[in-house]
DRENPAPA-916606 format. One line per field, with one value per residue (C-alpha): residue in three letters; residue number from 1; chain; x, y negated, z. Coordinates in nm, 4 decimals, padded with zeros to 6 digits, m for minus. Each point is the difference from the previous one (the first is absolute). Layout:
<guros>
rest [ala  ...]
nr [NUM  ...]
kette [A  ...]
px [X  ...]
py [Y  ...]
pz [Z  ...]
</guros>
This chain:
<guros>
rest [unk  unk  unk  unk  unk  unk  unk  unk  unk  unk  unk  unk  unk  unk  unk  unk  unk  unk  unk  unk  unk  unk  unk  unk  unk  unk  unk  unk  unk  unk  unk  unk  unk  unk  unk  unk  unk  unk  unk  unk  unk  unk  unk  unk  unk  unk  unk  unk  unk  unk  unk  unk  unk  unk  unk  unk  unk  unk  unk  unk  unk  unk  unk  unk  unk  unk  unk  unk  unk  unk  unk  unk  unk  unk  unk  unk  unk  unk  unk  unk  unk  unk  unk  unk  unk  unk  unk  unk  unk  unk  unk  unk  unk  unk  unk  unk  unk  unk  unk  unk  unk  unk  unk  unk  unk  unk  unk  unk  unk  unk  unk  unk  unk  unk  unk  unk  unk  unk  unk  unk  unk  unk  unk  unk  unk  unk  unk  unk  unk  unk  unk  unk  unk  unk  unk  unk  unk  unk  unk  unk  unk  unk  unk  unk  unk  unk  unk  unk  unk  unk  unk  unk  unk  unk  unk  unk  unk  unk  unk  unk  unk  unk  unk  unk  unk  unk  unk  unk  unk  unk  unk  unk  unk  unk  unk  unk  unk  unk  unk  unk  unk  unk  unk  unk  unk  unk  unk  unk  unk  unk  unk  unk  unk  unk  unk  unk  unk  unk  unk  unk  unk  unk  unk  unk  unk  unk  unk  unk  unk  unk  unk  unk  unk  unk  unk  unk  unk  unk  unk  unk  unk  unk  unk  unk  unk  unk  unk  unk  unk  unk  unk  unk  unk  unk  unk  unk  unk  unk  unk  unk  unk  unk  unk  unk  unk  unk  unk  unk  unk  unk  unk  unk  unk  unk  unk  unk  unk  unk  unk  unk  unk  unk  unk  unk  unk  unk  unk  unk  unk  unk  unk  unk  unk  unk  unk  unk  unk  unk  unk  unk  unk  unk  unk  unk  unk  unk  unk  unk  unk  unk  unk  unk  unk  unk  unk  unk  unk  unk  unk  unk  unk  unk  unk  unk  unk  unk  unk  unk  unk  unk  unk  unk  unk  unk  unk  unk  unk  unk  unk  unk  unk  unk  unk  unk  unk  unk  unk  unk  unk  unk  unk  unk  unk  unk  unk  unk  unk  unk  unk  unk  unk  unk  unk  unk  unk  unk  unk  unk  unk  unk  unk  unk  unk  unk  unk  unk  unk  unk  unk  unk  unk  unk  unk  unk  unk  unk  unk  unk  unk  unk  unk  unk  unk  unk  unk  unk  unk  unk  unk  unk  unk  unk  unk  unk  unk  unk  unk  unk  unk  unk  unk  unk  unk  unk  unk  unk  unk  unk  unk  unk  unk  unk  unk  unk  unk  unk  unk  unk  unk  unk  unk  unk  unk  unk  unk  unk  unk  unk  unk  unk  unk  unk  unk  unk  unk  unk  unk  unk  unk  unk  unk]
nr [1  2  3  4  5  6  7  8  9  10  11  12  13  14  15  16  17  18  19  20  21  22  23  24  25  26  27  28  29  30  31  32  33  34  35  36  37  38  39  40  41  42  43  44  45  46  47  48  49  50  51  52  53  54  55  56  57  58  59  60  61  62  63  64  65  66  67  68  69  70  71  72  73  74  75  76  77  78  79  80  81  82  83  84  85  86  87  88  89  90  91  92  93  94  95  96  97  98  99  100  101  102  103  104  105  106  107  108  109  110  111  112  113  114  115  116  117  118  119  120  121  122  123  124  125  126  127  128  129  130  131  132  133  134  135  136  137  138  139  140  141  142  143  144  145  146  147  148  149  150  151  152  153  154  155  156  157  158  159  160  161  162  163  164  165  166  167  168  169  170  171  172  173  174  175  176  177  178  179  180  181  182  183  184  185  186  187  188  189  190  191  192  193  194  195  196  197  198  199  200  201  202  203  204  205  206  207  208  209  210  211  212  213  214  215  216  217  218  219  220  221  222  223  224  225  226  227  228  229  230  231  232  233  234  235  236  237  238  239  240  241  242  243  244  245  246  247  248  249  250  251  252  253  254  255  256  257  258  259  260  261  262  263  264  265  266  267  268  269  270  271  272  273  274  275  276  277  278  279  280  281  282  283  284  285  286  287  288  289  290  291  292  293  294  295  296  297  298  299  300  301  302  303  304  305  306  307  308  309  310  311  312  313  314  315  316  317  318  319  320  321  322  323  324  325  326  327  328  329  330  331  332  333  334  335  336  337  338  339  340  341  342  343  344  345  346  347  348  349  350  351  352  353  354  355  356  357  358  359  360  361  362  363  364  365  366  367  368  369  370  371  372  373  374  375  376  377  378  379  380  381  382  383  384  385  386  387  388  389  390  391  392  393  394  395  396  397  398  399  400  401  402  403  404  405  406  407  408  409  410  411  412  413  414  415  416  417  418  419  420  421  422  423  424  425  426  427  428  429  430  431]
kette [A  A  A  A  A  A  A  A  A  A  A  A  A  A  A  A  A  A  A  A  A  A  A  A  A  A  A  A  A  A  A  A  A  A  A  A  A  A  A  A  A  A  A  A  A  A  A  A  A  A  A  A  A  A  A  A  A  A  A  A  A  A  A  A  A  A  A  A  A  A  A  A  A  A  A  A  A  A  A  A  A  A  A  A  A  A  A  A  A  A  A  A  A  A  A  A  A  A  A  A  A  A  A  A  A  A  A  A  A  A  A  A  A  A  A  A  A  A  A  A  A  A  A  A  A  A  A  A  A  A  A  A  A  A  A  A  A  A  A  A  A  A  A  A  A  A  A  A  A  A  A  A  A  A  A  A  A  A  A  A  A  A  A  A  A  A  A  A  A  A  A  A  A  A  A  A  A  A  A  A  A  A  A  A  A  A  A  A  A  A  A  A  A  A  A  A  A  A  A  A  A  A  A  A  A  A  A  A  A  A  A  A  A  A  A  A  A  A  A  A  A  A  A  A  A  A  A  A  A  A  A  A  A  A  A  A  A  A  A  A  A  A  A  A  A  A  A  A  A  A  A  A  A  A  A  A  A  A  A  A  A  A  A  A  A  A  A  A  A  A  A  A  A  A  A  A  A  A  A  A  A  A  A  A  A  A  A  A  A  A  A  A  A  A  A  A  A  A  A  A  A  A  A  A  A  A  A  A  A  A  A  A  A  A  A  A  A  A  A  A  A  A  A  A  A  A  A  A  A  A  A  A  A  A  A  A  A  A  A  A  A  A  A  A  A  A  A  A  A  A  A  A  A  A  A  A  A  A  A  A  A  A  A  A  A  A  A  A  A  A  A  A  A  A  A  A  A  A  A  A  A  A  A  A  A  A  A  A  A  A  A  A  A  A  A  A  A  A  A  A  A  A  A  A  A  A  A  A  A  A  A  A  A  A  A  A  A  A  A  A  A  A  A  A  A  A  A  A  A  A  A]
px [m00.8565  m00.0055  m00.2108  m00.0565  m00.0636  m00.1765  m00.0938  00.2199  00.1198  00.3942  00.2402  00.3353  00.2607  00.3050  m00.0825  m00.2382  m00.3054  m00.3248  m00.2229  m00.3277  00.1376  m00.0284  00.2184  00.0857  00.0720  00.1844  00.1164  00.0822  00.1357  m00.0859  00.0090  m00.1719  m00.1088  m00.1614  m00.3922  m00.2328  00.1762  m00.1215  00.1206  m00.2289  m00.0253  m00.1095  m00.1296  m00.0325  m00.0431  m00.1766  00.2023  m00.1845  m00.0043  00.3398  00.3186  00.2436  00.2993  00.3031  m00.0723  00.0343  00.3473  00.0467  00.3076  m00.1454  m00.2293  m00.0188  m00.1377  00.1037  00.0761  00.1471  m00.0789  m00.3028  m00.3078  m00.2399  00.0774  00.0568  00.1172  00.1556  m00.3107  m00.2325  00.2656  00.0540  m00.4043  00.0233  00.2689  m00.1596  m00.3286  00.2232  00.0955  00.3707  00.1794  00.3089  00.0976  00.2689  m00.0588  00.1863  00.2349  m00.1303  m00.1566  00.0456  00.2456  00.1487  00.0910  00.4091  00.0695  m00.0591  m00.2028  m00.2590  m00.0036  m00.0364  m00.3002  m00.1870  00.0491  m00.1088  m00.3288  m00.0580  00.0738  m00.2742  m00.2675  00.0203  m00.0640  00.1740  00.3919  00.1455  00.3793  00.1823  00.1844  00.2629  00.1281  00.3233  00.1002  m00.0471  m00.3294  m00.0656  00.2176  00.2505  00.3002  00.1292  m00.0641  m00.1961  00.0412  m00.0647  00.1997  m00.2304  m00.3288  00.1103  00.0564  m00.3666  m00.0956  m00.0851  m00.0236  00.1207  00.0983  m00.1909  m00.0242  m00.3105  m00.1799  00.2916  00.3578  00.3366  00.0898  00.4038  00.1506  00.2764  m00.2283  m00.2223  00.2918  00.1314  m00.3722  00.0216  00.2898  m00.0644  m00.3641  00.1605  00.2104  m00.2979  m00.1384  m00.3053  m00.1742  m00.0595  m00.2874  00.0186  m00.2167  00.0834  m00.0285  00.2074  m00.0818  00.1668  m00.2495  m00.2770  m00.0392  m00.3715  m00.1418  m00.2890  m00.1259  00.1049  00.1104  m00.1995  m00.2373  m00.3377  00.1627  00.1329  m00.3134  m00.0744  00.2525  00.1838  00.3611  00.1331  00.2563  00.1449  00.1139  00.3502  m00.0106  m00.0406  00.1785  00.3248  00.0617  m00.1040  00.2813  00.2794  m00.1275  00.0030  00.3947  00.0675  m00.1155  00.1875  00.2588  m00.0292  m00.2065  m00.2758  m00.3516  m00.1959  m00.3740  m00.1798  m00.3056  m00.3353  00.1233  m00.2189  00.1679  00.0601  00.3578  00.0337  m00.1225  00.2724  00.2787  m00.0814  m00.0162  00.3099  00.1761  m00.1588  00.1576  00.3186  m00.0295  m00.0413  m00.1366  m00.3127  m00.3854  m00.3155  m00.3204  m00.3039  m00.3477  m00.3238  m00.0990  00.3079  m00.1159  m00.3716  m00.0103  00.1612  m00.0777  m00.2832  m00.1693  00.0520  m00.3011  00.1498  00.1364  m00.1165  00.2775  m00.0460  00.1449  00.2674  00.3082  00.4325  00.0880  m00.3533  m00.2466  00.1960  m00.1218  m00.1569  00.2852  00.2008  m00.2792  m00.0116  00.3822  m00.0729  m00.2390  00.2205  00.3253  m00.2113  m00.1401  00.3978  00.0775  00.2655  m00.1847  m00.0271  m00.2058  m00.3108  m00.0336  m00.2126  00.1534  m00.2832  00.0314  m00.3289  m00.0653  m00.2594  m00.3100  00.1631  00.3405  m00.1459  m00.2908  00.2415  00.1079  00.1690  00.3428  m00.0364  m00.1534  00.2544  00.0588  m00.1091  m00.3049  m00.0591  m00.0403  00.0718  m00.3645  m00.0598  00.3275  m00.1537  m00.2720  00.1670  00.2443  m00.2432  m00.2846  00.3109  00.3052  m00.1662  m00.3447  00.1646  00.2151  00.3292  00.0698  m00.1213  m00.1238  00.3319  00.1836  m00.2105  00.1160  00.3252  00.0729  m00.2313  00.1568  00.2864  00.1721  m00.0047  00.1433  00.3131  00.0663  00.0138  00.1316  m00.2582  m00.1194  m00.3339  m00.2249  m00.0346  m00.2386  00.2335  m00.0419  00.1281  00.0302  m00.1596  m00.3758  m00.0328  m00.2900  m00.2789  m00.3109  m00.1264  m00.3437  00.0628  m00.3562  m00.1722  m00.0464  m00.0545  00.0283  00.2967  m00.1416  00.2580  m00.2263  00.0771  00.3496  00.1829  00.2599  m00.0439  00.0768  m00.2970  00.2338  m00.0434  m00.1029  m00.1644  m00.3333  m00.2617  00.1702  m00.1387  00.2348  00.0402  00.1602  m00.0195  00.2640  m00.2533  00.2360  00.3714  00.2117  00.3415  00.1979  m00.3200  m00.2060  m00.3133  00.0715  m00.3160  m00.2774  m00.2119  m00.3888  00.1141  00.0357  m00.2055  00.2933  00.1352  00.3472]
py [02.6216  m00.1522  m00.3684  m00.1841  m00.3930  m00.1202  m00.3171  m00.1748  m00.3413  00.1240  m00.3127  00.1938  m00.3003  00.3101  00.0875  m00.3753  00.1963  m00.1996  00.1799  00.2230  00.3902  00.3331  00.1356  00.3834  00.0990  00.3516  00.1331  m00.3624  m00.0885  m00.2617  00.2360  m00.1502  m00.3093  m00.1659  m00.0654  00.2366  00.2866  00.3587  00.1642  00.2264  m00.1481  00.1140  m00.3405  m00.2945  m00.3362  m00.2722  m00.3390  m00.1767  m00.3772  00.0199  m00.0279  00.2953  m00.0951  00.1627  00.0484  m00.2864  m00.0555  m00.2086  m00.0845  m00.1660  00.2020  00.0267  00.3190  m00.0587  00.3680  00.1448  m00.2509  m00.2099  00.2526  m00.2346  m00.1691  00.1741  00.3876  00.1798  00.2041  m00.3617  m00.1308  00.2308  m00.0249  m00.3775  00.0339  00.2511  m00.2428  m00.2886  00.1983  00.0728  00.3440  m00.1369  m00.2415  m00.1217  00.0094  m00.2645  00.1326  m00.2607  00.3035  00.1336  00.1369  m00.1784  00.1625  m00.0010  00.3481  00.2906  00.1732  m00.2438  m00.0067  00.3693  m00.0439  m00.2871  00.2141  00.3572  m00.1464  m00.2182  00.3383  00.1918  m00.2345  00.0874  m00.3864  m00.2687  00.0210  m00.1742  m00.0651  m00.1687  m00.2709  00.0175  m00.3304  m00.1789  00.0298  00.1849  m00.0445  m00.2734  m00.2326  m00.1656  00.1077  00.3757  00.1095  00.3173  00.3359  m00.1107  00.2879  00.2536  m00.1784  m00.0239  00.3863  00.0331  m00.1405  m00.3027  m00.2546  m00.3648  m00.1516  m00.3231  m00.1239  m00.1405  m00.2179  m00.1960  m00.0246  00.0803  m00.3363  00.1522  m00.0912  00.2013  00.3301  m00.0657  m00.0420  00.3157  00.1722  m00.1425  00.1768  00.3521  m00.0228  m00.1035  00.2987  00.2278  m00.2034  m00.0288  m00.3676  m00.2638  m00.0957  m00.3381  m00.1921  m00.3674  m00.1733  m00.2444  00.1319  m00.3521  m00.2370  00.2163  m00.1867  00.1639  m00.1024  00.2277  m00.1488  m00.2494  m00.3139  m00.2768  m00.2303  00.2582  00.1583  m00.2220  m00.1792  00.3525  m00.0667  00.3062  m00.0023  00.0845  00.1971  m00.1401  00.0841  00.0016  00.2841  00.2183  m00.2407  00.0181  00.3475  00.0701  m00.1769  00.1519  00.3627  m00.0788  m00.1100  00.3094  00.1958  m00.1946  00.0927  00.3893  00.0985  00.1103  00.0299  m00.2710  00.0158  m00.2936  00.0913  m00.2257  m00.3285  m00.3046  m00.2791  m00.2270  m00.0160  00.4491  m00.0612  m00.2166  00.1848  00.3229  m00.1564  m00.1399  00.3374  00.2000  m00.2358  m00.0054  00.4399  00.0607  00.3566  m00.2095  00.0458  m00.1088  00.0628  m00.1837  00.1053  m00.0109  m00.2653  m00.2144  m00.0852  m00.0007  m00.2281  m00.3149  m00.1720  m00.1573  00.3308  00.0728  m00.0055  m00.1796  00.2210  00.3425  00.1934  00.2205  m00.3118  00.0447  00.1525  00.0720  m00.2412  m00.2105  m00.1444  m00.2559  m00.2681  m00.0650  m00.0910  00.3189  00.2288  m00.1454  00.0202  00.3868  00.0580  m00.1626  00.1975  00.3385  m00.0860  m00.1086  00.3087  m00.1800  00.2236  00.3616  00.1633  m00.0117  00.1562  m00.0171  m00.0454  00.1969  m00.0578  00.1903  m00.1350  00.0808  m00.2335  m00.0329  m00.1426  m00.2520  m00.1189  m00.2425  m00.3686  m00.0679  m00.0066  00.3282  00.2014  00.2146  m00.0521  00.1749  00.0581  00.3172  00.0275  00.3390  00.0607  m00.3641  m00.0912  00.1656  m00.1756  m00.3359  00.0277  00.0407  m00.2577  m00.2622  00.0638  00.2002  m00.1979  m00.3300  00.0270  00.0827  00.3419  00.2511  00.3460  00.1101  m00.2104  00.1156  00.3104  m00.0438  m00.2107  00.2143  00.3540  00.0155  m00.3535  00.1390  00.3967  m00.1949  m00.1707  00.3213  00.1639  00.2539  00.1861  m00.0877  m00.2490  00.1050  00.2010  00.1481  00.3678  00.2340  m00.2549  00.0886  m00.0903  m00.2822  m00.1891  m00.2646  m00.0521  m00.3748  m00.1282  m00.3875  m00.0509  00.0883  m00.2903  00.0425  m00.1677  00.1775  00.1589  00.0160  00.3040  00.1919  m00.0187  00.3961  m00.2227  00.0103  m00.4149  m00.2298  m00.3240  m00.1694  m00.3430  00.1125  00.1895  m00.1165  m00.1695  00.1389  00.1473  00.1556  00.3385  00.3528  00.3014  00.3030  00.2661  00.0968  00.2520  00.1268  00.2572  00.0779  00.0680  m00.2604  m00.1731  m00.2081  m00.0376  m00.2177  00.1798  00.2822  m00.1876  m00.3089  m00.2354  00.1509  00.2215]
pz [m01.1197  m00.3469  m00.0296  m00.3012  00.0068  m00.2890  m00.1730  00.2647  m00.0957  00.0802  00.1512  00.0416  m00.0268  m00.0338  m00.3013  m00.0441  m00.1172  m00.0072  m00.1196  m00.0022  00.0171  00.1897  00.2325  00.1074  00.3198  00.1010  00.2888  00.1564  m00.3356  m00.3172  m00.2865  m00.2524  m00.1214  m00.3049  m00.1539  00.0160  00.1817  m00.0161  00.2921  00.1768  00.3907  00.3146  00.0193  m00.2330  00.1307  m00.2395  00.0688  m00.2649  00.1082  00.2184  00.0632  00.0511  00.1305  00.2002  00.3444  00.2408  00.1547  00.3580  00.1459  00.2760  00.2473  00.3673  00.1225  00.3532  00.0605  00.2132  00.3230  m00.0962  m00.1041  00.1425  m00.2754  m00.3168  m00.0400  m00.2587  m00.0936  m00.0226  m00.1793  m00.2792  m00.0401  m00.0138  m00.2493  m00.2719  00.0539  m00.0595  m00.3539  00.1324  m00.0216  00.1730  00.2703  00.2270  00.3346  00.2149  00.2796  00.2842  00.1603  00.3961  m00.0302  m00.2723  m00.3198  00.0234  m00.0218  m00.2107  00.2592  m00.0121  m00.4022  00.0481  00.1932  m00.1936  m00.3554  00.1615  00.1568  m00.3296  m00.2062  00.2194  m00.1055  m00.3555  m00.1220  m00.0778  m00.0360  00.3356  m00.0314  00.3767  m00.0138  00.1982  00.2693  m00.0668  00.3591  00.3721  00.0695  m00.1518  00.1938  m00.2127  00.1464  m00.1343  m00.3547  00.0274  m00.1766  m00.3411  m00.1725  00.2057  m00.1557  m00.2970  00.0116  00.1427  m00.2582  00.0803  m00.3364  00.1811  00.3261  00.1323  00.3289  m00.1017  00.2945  00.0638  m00.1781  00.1060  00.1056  00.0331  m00.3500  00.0378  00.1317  m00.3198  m00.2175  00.1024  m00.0148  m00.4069  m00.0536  00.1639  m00.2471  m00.3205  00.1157  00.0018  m00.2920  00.1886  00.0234  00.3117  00.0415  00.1974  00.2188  m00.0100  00.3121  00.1909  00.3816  00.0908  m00.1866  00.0689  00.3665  00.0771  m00.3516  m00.0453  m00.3313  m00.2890  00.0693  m00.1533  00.0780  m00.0054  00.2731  00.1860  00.0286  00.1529  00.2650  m00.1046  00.0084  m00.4026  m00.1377  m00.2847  m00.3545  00.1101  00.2607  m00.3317  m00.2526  00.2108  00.0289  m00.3594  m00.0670  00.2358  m00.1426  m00.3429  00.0265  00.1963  m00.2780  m00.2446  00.1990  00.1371  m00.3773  00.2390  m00.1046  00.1443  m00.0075  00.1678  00.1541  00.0283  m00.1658  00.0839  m00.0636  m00.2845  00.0275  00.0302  m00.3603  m00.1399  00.1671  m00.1171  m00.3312  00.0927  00.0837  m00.2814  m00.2476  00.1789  m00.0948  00.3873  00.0698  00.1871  m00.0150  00.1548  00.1215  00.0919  00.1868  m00.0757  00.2854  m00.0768  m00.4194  00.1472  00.3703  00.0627  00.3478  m00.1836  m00.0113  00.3737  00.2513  00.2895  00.3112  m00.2178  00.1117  m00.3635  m00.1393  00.1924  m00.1886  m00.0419  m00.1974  00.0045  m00.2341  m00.1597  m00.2124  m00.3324  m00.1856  00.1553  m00.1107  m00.3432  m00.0321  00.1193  m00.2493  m00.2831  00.1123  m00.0509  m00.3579  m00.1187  00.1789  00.2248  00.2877  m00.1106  00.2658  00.1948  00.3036  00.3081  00.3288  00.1306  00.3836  00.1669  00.3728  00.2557  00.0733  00.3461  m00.1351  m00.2614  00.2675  00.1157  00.0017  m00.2995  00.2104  00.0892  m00.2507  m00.1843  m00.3715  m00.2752  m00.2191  m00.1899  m00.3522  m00.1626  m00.0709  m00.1449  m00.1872  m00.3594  m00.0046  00.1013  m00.2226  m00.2636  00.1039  00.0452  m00.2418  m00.2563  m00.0513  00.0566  m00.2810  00.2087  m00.0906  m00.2534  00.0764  m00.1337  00.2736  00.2618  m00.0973  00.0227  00.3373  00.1820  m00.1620  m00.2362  00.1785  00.3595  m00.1439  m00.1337  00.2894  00.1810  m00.2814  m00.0311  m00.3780  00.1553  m00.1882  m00.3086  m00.2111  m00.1807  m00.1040  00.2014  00.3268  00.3141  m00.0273  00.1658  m00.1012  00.0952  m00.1825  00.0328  m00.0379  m00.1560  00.0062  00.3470  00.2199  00.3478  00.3602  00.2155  00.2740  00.3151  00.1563  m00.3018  00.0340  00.0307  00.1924  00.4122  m00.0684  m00.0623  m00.0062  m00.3132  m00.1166  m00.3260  00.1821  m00.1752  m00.3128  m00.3304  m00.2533  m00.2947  m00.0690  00.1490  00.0243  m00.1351  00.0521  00.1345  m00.1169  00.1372  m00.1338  m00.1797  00.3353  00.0214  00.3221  m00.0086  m00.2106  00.0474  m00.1706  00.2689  00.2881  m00.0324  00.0120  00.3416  m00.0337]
</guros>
């Protein structure tokens, strides 16, 4: 199929074009670019008005499959995804079973592949099941072709385990993606600690459950010349040290969510479980300090965390409601109606810590707009303003704080390997 894209205003931070031009698509491939292209199409699409920019990139998705369909599946997730503007994502191993060997890789990539969507690549675990104690088959996953290991949900609280883990990726020059939490300071904190909450009666987790073991696994990859990516950052202080470590030439980058440079507790209705996230709403000097460490580009990506649950699991006391929000269908428009219109970022920087940031951290050619790349592509409406609308959501999860909250900015239209995976004139906004 050959597509042309015209009168597009083109972000493609690769090659740092910013600018109005056409773009040729052929047989999955950029061919052509430049004003005013003649190229005879099977379909044109006018972009006039917005923003065409390298498919969407997440490094942080839970699809929950295989083990928890109730609440998300492959096949709901991939829709979510191409809705969400994204033609690849990384799916988090904390699945039943959990993803530790290449068997289950295998499985996640096939059934993702069958759907004909969005790009799903598995993430594999750092250890046996999940548990902490045995490294598992990390060579194997790798091989699968999985792009990372995390054992995102928790961390590997065994230095010397994770130290070893560090070594066998920088190895396979693949990166860790690390969830920082102290399980030992935790002690049953379900959100922040401060004094909204605690007037709540809630018990709080605190900025050093993250803060601490941000620290321990940047000096482990100052020491094994591992990859470290930090997931979710929401503190203050995961700001300055990965300022810190980036000056120090550490191979160390960052990302922060949607939620986290949007909500502080301020923002939370009390005992609304959708409130309730891993790491929690912090405050308003964390979120500003958020928000400043993506426009100086001292974070580089933003991702989602998208964690779908049923009705069932988040109808619960706020003890006992899992957490987790979701957020893949949301983040574009967030990221715009915050970072972009508030003066944080610029279209250009969207761009590039939602696409081209997140491909070199995986160390993908993905990303660009480059001729002769894959075609990868989103087309972004800066100007439509809307209410989100949980019950429109392709995702089987409804759990989200921002139902209701008007924004501006809409992905139009999704394209991977030149296939449309979601348009949104075709479908009415559902993918």
């Amino acid at each position: 199929m050959t597509l042309l894209i015209k009168n597009g205003h083109v972000l493609d931070p690769a090659t740092e074009t910013d600018e109005e031009i056409d773009i040729f698509i052929e047989d999955g491939k950029i061919t052509k670019r430049g004003k005013k292209l003649k190229c005879k199409a099977e379909r044109v699409i006018d972009a006039a008005g917005s923003y065409v920019m390298p498919g969407f990139i997440d490094l942080h998705v839970h699809l929950r499959d295989p083990g928890y369909e109730e609440k998300e599946t492959i096949a709901s997730g991939v829709r979510a995804a191409a809705k969400g503007g994204y033609t690849t994502i990384l799916a988090m191993p904390n699945t039943k079973p959990v993803v530790d060997n290449a068997d289950v890789v295998s499985y996640v990539h096939k059934k993702a592949e069958s759907e004909g969507l969005t790009r799903v690549l598995q993430v594999g675990a750092v250890t046996k099941g999940q548990q902490g104690e045995k490294l598992a088959d990390i060579k194997g996953m790798v091989q699968a072709g999985s792009p990372a290991i995390s054992e995102d949900g928790k961390s590997v609280m065994r230095t010397d385990l994770y130290r070893e883990a560090m070594k066998i990726a920088a190895e396979c020059k693949i990166p860790v993606l690390a969830h920082c939490e102290d399980i030992h300071l935790v002690q049953g904190g379900v959100v922040n600690a401060d004094e909204i909450t605690q007037k709540q009666g809630l018990a709080g987790i605190t900025n050093s459950v993250e803060d601490v073991i941000i620290a321990r696994d940047i000096i482990l990859a100052k020491e094994t010349g591992a990859r470290l990516h930090l997931c979710h950052c929401s503190t203050k202080d995961s700001v300055t040290m990965v300022k810190q470590a980036k000056a120090d030439g550490l191979p160390v980058t960052a990302e922060v969510c949607p939620h986290h440079f949007t909500l502080s507790t301020e923002d939370m209705v009390p005992y609304d479980t959708n409130y309730k996230m891993n790491p929690p709403l912090r405050t308003k000097a964390d979120v500003e300090a958020l928000r400043q460490g993506l426009k100086e580009d001292i974070m580089d990506v933003i991702a989602t965390d998208h964690a779908p649950h049923t009705q069932q699991d988040k109808n619960q006391s706020m003890q006992k409601a899992p957490f987790g929000i979701v957020g893949i269908e949301t983040v574009a428009a967030l990221t715009y109606s915050e970072l972009v219109l508030k003066g944080y970022l610029t279209p250009m920087q969207m761009a590039e810590k939602m696409s081209y940031n997140p491909a070199k951290v995986i160390g993908s050619n993905r990303g660009s707009l480059e001729v002769g790349k894959d075609a990868d592509i989103v087309i972004f409406n800066p100007k439509k303003t809307y209410q989100i609308d949980k019950n429109n959501f392709a995702s089987k999860g409804r759990n989200t704080p921002f139902d209701g909250r008007t924004v501006t900015g809409e992905v139009e239209y999704t394209i991977c390997g030149g296939k449309m995976i979601y348009e949104k004139e075709m479908t009415g906004g559902k993918a």
